[in-house]
N, C-alpha and C positions, 0 to 999 in steps of 0.2 A: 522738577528735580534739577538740582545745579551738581552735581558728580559731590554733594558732601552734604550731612544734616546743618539742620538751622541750629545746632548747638555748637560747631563750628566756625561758622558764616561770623566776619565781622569786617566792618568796613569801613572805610576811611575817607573824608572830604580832601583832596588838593588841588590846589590851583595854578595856573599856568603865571608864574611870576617871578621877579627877582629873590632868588635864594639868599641866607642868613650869610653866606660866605661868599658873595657877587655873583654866581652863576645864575643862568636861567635855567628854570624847573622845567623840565624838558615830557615830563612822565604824563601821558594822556590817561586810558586806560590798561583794563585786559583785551585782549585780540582774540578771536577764534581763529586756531591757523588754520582752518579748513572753509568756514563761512564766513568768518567778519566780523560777526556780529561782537559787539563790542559792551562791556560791563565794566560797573565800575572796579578800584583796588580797592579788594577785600580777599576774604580767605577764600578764594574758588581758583578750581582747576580745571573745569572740562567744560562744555557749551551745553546749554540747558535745550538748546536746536538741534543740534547734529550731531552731542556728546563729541567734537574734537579737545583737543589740548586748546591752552588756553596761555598766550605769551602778553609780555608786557611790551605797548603800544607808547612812541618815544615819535616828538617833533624836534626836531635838529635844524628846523628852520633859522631859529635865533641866532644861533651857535656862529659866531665866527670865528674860524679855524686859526688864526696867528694869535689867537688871544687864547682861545682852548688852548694851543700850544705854550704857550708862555705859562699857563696857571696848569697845566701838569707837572712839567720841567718844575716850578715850583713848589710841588704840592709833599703829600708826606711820601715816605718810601713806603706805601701800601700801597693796596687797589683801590684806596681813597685818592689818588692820585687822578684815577678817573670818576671822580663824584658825577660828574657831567652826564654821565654811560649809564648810571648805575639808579633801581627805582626809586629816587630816597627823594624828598624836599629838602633836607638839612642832612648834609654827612654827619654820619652816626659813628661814634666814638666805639673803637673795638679794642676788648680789654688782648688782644691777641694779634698781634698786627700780624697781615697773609697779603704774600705776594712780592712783588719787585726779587722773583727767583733768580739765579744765572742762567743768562745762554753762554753756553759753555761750546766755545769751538772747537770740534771735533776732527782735527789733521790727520789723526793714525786712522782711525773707521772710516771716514772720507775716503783714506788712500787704500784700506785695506776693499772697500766696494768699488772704486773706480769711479768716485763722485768728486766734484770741484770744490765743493763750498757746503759744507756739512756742522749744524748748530743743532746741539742740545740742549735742549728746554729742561731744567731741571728742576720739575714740582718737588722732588723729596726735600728739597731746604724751607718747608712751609713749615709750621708749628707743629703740627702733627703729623709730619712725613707723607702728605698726599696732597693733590689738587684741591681734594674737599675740604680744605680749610679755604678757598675761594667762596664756593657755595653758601658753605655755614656760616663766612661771616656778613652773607648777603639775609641768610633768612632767618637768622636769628632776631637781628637787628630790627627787621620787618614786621617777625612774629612780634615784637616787641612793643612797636607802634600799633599794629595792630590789636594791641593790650592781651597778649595772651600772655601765661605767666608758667605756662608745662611746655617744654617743645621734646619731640621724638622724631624717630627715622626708622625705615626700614632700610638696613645693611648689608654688604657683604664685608666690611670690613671697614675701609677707609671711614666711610661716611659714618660708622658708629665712632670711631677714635676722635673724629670730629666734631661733632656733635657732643660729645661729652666732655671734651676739654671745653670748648666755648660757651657751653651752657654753665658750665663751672664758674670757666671765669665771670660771666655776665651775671652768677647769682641767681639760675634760675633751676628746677627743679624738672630732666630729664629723664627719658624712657629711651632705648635702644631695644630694637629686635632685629637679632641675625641669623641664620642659620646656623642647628647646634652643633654642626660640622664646621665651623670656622675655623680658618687657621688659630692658633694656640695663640702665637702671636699679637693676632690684632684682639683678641677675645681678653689678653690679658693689657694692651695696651690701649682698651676700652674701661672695664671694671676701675680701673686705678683711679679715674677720675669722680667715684662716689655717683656715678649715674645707677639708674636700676634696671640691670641689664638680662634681656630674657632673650633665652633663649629658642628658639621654637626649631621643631622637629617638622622639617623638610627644606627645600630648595629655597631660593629667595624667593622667586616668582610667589613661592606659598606664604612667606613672610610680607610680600607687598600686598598682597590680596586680604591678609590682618588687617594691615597698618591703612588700610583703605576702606577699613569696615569699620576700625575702631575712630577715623578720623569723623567718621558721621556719628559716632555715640559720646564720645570726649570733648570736652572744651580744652582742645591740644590741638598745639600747630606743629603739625607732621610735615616736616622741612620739604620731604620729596611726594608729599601728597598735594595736603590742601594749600599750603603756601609753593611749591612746585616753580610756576611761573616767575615768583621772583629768586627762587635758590639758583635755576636755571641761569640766570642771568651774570652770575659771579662766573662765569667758563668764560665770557669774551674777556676777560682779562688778560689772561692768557694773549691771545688775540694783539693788545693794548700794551702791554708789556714786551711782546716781541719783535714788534713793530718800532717800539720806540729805544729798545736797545738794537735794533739795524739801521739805526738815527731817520726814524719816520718813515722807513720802508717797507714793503711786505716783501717776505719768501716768493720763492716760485712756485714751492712745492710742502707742504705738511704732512707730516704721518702722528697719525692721532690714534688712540685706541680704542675700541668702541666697544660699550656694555648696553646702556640704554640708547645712545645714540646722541644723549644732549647735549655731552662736552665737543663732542663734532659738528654739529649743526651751529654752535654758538662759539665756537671759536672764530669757523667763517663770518658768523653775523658780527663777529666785532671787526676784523677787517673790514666789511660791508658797510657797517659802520661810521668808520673814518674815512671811510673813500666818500662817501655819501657827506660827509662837513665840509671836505675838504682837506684832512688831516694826509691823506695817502694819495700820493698819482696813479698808483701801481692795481692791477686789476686783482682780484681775488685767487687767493694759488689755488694751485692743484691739490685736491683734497683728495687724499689717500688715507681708507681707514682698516685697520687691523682687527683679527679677530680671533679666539681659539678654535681650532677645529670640533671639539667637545663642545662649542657654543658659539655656534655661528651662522646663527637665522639673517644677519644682514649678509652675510660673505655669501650667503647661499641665494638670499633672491635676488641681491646684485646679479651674479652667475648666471641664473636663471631665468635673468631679464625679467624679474616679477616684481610687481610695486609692494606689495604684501609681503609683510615676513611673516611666515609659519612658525609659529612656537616650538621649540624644540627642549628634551631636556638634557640640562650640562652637565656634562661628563669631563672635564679638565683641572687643570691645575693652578689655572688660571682663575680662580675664584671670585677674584673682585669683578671680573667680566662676566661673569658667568648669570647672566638675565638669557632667560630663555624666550619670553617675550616682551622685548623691546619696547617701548612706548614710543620713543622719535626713531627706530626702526626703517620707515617706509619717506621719511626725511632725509637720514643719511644716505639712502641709497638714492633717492632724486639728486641730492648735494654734489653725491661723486659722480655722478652722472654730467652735471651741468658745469662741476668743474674744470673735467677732461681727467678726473684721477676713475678711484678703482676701491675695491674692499676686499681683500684676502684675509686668508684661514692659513694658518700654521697648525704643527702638529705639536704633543706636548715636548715631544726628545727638540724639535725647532726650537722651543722656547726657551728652554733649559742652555740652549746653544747661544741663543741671544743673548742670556742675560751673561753668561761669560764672554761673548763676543762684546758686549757693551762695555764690562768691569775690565778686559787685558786693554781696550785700547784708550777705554779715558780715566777709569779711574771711578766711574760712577758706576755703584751697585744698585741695583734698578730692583723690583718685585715683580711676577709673571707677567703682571702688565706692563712692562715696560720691557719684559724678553719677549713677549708678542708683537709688539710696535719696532723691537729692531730685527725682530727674526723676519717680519715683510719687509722693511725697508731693504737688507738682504736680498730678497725675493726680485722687488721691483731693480735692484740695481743688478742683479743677477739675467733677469727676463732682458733688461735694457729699456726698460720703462721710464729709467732716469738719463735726460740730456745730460752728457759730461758736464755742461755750461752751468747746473741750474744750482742758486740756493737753496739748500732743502732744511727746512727743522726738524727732527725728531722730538717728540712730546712725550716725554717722560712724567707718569704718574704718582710713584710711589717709591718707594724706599725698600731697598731691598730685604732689608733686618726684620718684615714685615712677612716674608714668604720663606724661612731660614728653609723649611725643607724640602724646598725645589730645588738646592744647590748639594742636600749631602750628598756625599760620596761620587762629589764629580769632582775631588782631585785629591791625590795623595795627599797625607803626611809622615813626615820620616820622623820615627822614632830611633834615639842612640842613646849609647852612654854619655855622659862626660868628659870625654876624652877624644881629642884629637883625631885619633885613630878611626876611632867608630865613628866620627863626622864623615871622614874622606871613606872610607870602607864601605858606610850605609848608601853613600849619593854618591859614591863610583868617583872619587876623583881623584887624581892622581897628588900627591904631596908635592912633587918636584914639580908643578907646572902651579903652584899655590898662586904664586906669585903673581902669575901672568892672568890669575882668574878674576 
């Protein structure tokens, strides 16, 4: 058994050699992150020995760092920019360019938490307003190579919206299954793209547990099943891009949001990364990861000092996080662990607080996940977890326009007539001080 049917299974010869565009082809195999043992790239995701997850195995021996340097700095404004990083032989053309987002420096929420040096990472400027246009445009591509010709996902939202715009643009004929509880939102900024989009009745966890059944009966590359190990791989971009807009340096500090756990484990590995070429001096930050209180199997065995996250089921508002059991789960809590960070749980009225505490001070309207990611940051600058001294990023996931009813009726609107009167009357202001207003 390799975690997927032989109707699935496809595989691909590469060699360790000079690249089409001068790079060295860096990509070895798959990795078992728990045994080792090592298989070729093909469409698998779990170890046929010990069933763990299964990562892409990378030599960076070749790599000299002032020349990697120079052919990023020159490269396209995407995360082709780091072809070097990423599992490909030849950088693959993406009909959807994702990445090169802002860090957006944050002076007023810096000042309002009592932090020095405070950067937001801003994933909503990606094509389809989320991270997971990183991902997708790592495993489409792949799936591609790997000559499948249907790609799907299981969702909670982002990663359908993604997945169906990319599949579009690449021409290729896509499945989407999310929970039929979806926000309205990302369900209608899914269907728009002519994908065939199903719905299914329960939780994601129930929707991954399909899409993991159907990846061994289908000749379809399930971006976060059977190709997994390389979708995975598009989160250290993040990582690469943050790095190289603090002009080759790393944070002190990250807050990251966590669902399955693999945008946080892989965000560190790409710092890890570059330190490991030669590209970074600076040691690996402090990884601090966020979580809903309705879904928060990592926040809890962190707590609990347990390497095991227990499944739980979600109950928040927070949807796009909302995996009850985690797959890199018992990862991000070794990660915070070894980084000197931590993993908290906010509550949903927290979140709702964050994301207006996010929008009055920069300007950036985030989604629950990204009122979770600032409702701890919050937390930790409030505990005093944060050194006044440290730079710290915030990682912003997704787009606020995406979670519209986490925010009704958290602020007035003044309705008037026409007229003068009723303006000042309605919002209590005085006429004779117009002027000074």
């Amino acid at each position: 058994m390799n975690g997927l049917g032989d109707v699935a299974k496809r595989s691909i010869s590469l060699r360790h050699d000079i690249r089409d565009d001068g790079g060295f082809f860096v990509v070895e195999a798959l990795r078992c992150k728990e045994c080792g043992k090592r298989y070729p790239l093909e469409a698998r995701f779990s170890c046929e020995e010990c069933w763990g997850p299964l990562e892409v195995a990378y030599d960076f021996s070749d790599l000299d760092a002032e020349s990697v340097r120079r052919k990023i700095q020159a490269g396209p404004a995407s995360i082709w920019r780091y072809a070097d990083f990423l599992p490909f032989e030849t950088r693959p053309r993406s009909a959807l360019p994702t990445g090169m987002t802002p860090l957006v420096r944050a002076d007023r929420l810096a000042e309002r938490l009592g932090i020095r040096e405070l950067w937001v990472k801003n994933d909503a400027a990606n094509p389809t307003h989320s991270f997971k246009d990183r991902v997708v445009s790592v495993a489409i591509p792949k799936a591609q190579e790997l000559g499948f010709e249907v790609v799907a996902c299981a969702s909670t939202g982002n990663l359908a919206n993604a997945v169906a715009a990319h599949a579009a643009a690449a021409g290729l004929q896509s499945y989407v299954f999310v929970p039929a509880d979806l926000e309205e939102q990302k369900i209608l900024a899914t269907g728009v793209y002519g994908t065939r989009l199903v719905a299914v009745r329960g939780n994601y966890d129930a929707v991954n547990r399909l899409c993991t059944q159907l990846s061994g009966e289908r000749d379809w590359a399930f971006v976060n099943v059977n190709v997994r190990p390389y979708y995975a791989e598009g989160s250290k971009t993040v990582a690469f891009e943050v790095a190289e807009q603090l002009g080759f340096e790393a944070p002190d500090r990250v807050v990251v949001p966590i669902a399955s756990g693999s945008l946080f484990t892989k965000i560190a590995r790409g710092f890890e990364e570059w330190r490991e070429v030669g590209l970074l001096d600076d040691a690996v930050p402090v990884m601090n990861g966020a979580q809903a209180e309705g879904c928060s199997p990592v926040a809890q065995a962190y707590e609990a000092e347990r390497d095991v996250c227990q499944p739980v089921k979600p109950d928040t508002i927070a949807k796009s996080l909302a995996i009850g059991d985690p797959a890199d789960g018992p990862y991000a809590v070794e990660l915070a662990r070894r980084s000197g960070g931590g993993i908290d749980a906010v509550t949903d009225d927290e979140i709702r607080e964050g994301i207006r505490l996010l929008a009055e001070t920069t300007g950036i309207f985030t989604e629950t996940a990204g009122g979770v990611t600032t409702a701890v940051l919050r937390k930790l600058a409030e505990r005093g977890d944060i050194d006044p001294d440290e730079r710290v990023v915030l990682v912003i996931t997704g787009e606020g326009l995406k979670t519209l009813d986490a925010v009704r009726g958290s602020f007035a609107v003044h309705e008037i007539d026409a007229t003068t009167s009723s303006f000042e009357e309605t919002l209590g202001l005085d006429h004779a001080a117009a002027g000074a207003v």
